[in-house]
N, C-alpha and C positions, 0 to 999 in steps of 0.2 A: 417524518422528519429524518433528518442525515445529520450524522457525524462526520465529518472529515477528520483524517488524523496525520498532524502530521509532526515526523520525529524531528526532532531537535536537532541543528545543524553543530557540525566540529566535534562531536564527542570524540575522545579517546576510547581504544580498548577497553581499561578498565572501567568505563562506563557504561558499556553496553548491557550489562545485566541489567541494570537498574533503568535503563533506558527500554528495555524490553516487556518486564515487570510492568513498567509504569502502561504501556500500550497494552499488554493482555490487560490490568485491568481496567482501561478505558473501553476496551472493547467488548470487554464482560458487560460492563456495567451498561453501555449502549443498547448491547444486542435485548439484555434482560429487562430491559425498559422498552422495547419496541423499536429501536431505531435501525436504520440501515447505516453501515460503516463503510464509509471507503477510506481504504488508506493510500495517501498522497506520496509517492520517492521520486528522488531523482532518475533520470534514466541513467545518467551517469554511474551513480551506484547501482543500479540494475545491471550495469552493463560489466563491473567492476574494473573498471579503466579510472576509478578516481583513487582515496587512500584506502586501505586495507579496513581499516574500523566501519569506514562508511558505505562500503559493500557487505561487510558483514552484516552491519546494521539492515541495510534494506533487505538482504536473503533472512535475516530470522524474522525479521518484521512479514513479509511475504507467506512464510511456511507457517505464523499466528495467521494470517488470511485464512487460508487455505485449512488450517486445523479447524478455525471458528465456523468456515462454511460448513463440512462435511459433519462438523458435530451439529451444527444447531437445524442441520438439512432439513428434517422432520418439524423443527418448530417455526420454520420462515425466514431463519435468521439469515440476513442480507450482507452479505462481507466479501467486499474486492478490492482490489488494490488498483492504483494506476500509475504510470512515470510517464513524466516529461521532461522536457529539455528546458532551461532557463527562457529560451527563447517563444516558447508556445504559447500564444495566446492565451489570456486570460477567460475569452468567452468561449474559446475550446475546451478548456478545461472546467469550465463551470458547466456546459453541458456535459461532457464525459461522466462526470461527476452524478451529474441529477441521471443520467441514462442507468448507468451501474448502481446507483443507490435504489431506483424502480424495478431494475429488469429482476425475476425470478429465478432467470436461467444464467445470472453470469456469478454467481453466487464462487468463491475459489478463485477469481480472474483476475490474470495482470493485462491490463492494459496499458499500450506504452504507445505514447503520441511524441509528434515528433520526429522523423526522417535522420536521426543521427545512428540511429542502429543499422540501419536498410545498408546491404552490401559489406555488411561487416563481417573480417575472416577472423574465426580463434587463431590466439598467438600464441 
């Protein structure tokens, strides 16, 4: 079984703690039940070309990815992340999904579908 997690759109600043909180403990409470977690962000916020909250939101949401693979490594625990663009199919993302909830070895990974990144210079 899979969890998909995905955060809450428009939060402000001040909500992001609580916004964070609430996903480490979905994603405690998944992994400690057997589940594989992928977490769902925009590329947009990955990319942080949209607001200031909503880019932070997706890097702390990420670096919980990334802590919950490396800790739970030894027990199996499955946790990746993926972004997409508004525009990305739906049966793209439903496979991406099932792919990274299976795979063993993508355990910590962002995966970003979607061609709006490709060719893009830091400003």
């Amino acid at each position: 079984m899979t969890v998909l997690f995905e955060p809450r759109a428009g939060l402000g600043i001040d909500e992001l703690e609580d916004e964070l909180a609430r996903a480490f403990e979905c994603l405690r409470r998944a992994v400690l039940d057997g589940y594989s977690v992928v977490v769902a962000l925009d590329d947009t916020d990955v990319q942080g070309v949209g607001d200031v909250a909503s880019a932070a939101l997706a890097h702390g949401l990420l670096g919980l990815v990334r802590a919950f693979a490396l800790e739970g490594r030894k027990q199996g625990w499955r946790v990746s992340a993926m972004s997409s663009t508004a525009d990305t199919d739906v049966t793209e993302r439903v496979a991406w999904t099932e792919q990274l909830a299976d795979s063993r070895d993508a355990g910590g990974t962002l995966v970003r579908l979607g061609g709006q990144h490709l060719g893009r210079v830091a400003t």
